[in-house]
N, C-alpha and C positions, 0 to 999 in steps of 0.2 A: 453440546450446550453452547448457546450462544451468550458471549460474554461483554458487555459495554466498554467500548474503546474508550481509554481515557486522555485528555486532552496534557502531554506531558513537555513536549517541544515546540505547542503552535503558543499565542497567545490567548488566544479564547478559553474560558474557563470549565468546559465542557462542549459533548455534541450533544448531549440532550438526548439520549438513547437512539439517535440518527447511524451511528455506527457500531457495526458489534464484528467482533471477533470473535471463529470458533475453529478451535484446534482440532483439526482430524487425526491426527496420531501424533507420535512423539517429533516430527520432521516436517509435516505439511500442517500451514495457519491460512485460511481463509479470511477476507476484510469483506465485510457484506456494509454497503452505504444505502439507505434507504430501502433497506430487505432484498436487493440486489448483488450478488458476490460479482466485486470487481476487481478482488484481486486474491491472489497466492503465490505463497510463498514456501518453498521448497528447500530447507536446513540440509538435507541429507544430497540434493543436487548444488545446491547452493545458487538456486535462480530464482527469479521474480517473474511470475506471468501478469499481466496486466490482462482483462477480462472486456469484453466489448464496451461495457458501460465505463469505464474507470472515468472517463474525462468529460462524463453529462454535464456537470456543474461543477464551479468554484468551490463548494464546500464536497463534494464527492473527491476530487482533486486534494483538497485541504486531508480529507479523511485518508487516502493514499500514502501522502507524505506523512502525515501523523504516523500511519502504521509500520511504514517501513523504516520510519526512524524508529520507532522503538523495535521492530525484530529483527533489521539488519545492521544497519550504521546510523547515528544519530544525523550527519550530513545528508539523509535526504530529506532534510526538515525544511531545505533550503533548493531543493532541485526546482528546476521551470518546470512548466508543461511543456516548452520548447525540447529541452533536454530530453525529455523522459521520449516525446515522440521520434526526435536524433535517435534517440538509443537504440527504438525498435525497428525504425526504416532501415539504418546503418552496421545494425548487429553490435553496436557497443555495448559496455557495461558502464554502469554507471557505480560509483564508488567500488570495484571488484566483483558487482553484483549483475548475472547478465539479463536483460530485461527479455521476454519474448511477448507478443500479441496470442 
């Protein structure tokens, strides 16, 4: 079941059902932006895949960091695009969390 992401660390007062979130099991969370999964997110490995689409538009982007702030660490409410793609050229993590394409 897909669940509307809610607008908790950006300033915008909502996505306006543009974002939804749906849990596949007790460890993996999927972020779908415009009926698109762009991203998941992995509790039990403790990583973040980024999905072909994640970085189509400014508010897809926006929906990214929204979600990873709220299911990893509130600090990626604040990451660049710059950083996130560092992360995955370079093999870094970003706040302890490691990002893959």
């Amino acid at each position: 079941m897909l669940l509307e992401l809610k607008a908790v660390y950006s300033n915008q007062k909502g996505f306006y059902g543009k974002a939804c979130v749906h849990e596949v099991n007790s460890y993996i969370i999927d972020l779908y932006s415009y009926d698109t999964r762009v991203c998941s997110v992995n509790r039990a490995t403790h990583t973040i895949a980024l999905r072909e689409q994640w970085d189509r538009s400014n508010t897809t982007l926006r929906h990214v960091r929204e979600f990873l702030a709220q299911c990893c660490d509130e600090r990626f409410a604040h990451v660049s695009k710059r950083e996130f793609i560092a992360a995955v050229r370079l093999g870094r993590e970003i706040h302890g969390w490691p990002i893959v394409l």
